[in-house]
Structures are given as C-alpha cells and as structure tokens.
C-alpha positions as CSV (number, residue, x, y, z in Angstrom):
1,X,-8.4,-5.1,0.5
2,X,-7.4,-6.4,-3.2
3,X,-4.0,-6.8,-1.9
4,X,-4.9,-8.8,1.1
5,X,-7.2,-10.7,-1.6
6,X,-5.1,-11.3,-4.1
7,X,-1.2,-11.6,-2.1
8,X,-2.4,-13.5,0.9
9,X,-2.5,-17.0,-0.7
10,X,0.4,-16.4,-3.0
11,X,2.3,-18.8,-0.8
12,X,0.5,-19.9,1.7
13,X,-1.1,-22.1,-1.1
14,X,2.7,-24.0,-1.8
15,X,3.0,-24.3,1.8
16,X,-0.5,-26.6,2.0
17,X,0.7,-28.3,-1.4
18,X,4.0,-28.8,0.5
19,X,6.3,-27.1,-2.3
20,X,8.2,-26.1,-0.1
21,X,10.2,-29.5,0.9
22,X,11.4,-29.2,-3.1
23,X,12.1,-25.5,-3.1
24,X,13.7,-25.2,0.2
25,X,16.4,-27.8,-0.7
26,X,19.1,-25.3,-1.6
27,X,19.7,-21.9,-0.1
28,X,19.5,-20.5,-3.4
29,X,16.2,-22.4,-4.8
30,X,14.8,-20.6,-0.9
31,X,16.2,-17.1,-1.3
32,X,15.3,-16.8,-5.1
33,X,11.7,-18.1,-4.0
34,X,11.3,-15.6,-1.6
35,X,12.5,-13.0,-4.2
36,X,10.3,-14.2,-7.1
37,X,6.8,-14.1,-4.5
38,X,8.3,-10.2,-3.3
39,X,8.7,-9.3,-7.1
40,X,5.5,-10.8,-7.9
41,X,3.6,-8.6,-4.6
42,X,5.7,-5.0,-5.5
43,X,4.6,-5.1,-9.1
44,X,1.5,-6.3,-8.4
45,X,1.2,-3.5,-5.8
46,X,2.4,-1.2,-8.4
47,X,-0.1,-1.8,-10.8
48,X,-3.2,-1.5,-8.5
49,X,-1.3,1.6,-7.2
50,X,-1.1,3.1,-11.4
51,X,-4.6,1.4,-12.1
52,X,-6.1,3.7,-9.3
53,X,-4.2,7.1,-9.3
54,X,-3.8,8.0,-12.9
55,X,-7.3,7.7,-14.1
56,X,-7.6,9.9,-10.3
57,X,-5.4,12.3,-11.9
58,X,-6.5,12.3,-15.4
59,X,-10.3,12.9,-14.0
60,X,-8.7,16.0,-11.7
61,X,-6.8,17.6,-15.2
62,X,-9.7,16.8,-16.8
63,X,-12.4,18.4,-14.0
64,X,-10.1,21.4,-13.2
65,X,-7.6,21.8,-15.9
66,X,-3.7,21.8,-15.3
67,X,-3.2,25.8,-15.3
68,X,-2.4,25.6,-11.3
69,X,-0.2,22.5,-11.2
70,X,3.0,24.5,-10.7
71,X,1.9,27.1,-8.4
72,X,2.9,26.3,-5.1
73,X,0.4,24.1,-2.7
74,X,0.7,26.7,0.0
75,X,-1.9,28.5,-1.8
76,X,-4.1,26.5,0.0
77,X,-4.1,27.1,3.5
78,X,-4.7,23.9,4.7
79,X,-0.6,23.1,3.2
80,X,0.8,26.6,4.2
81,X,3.4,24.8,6.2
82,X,4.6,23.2,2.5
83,X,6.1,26.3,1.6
84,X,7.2,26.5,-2.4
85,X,6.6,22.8,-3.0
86,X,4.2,23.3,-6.3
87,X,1.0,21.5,-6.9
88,X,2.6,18.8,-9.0
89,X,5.2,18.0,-6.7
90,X,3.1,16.8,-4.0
91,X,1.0,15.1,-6.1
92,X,4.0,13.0,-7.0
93,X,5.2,13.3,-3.1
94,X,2.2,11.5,-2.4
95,X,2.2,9.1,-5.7
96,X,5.3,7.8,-3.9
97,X,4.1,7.8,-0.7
98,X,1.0,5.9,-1.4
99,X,3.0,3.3,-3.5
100,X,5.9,2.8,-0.9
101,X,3.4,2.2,1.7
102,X,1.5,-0.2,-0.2
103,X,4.6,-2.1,-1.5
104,X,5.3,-2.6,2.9
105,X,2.0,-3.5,3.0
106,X,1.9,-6.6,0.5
107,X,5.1,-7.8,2.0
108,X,3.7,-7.6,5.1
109,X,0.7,-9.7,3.7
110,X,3.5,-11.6,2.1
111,X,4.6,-13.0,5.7
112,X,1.5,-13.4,7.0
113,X,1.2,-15.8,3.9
114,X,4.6,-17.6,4.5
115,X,3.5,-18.3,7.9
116,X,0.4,-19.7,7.2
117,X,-0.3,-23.4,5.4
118,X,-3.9,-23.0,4.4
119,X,-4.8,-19.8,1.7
120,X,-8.3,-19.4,3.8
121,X,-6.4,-18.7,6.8
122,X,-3.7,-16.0,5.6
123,X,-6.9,-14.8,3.9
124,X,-8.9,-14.5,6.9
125,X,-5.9,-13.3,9.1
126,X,-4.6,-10.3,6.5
127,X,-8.5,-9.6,5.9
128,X,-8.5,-9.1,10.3
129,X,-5.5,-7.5,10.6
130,X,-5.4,-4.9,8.0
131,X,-9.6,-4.2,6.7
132,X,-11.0,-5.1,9.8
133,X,-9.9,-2.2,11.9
134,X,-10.9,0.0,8.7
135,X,-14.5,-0.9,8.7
136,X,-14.9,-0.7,12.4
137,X,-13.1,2.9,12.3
138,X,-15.5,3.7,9.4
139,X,-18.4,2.4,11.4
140,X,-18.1,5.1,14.0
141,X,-15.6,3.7,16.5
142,X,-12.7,6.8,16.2
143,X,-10.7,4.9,18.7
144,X,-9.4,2.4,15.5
145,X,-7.9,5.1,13.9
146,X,-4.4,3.9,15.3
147,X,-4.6,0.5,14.0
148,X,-5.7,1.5,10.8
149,X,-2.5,0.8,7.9
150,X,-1.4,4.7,6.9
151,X,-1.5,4.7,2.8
152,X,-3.5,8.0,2.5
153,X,-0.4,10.2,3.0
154,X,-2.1,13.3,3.5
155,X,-1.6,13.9,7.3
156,X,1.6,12.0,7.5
157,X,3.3,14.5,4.8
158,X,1.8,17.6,6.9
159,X,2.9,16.3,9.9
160,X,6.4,15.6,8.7
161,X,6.6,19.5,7.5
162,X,5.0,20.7,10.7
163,X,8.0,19.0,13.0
164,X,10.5,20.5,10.5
C-alpha cells in the first residue's frame, strides 16, 4: 500500500501542472522522462523491499540462529518437492521474487499515474485496484484471492517445482 501511496502521484501530479507540454517536446526529453519516473519507482521499490526483509531476516538469525541455513529446505516437509535447494537459497529465491514482483507492481502503479491528471485519482484508482481486493479477501470473502497482486512468493515457487 506504501507503493500505491507514495508512486501513484509521481506523475500524475506533472500531468495536472501540465509539465508535460514542455517535456514532451522532444522524443528524447519524453523517453528520458519516462526513464527517470521508472528509475525513481524500482529504487524506491527496492528500498521498501531491503527496509522490510533484512531486519525480517536479521530477527529470524537472531530468534533461531544460522546453524540450519545451508541444510537443504526439503527438511521441511511442506518444500519436499525443492529437493537440495538449501535454506539460504530460497530465502534469496524469494528475496528476488518478492522484489521482482514489487518492481512490476510500481510500474504498473506507474501507468495508472501516467494516465491519470489529478494525484487523488491515480491515488484512489491504484488504492482500488491493488489494496482493495486485499482487504476484502482478508475480510472473509476467499473468492478475492485471484485478484489479489502475488508478492508473497511462497505458493508460486512451490507450485513452479511441483509442475517440474
């Protein structure tokens, strides 16, 4: 929801101020526009992405020591279908995962912003399209499961092992 917060009027705001009559005037000043606001949403992305998961990881060393990150996650047998893959390397699997999903994400709130001229209103419309379904799936309603945006990982790393 921070990234729907935070990306959503990144340029819908220039389009309301009209920036974009100056910008667009070349190709280049366009295409390097659109470059800079994607730069701006991936890093941004990637530092709410290191902001949440290393203190996560620190507090799991921390809680459970590191002795078992290099034995293999089949161990458990909820992930018997990972085979050798060790501890660590699905932690990182899913580090990835999580931030590659996220990065789509912001772009995606990235164009919602682009087509939008008022901030409130790419607000409003990421906030619908992407929290909305989350809060009505957490509410009880299992049905909104298929809308929801897939950035836990978890299910769609097992099932790409269990197809293989």
């Amino acid at each position: 929801m921070g990234i729907c917060l935070a990306i959503s009027p990144l340029i819908a705001y220039d389009n309301r101020a009209q920036i974009g009559f100056l910008l667009y005037t070349t190709k280049a000043g366009k295409h390097t526009y659109f470059e800079h606001n994607s730069a701006v949403a991936a890093i941004f992305t990637l530092l709410v992405c290191l902001a949440v998961y290393v203190p996560h990881y620190v507090e799991m060393i921390l809680t459970y020591g590191s002795q078992g990150l290099f034995e293999p996650i089949s161990a458990i047998s909820a992930y018997a279908k990972l085979g050798g893959l060790p501890v660590l390397g699905y932690l990182i699997l899913l580090t990835v995962y999580r931030i590659i999903s996220l990065t789509i994400f912001a772009e995606v709130v990235l164009l919602i912003s682009h087509k939008c001229k008022s901030p409130t209103t790419a607000t409003v419309i990421a906030l619908a399209a992407f929290a909305l379904p989350i809060v009505i799936y957490l509410a009880g309603a299992d049905f909104m499961q298929w809308l929801c945006w897939r950035v836990s990982g978890n299910r769609e790393i097992m099932a790409l092992f269990n197809y293989n």
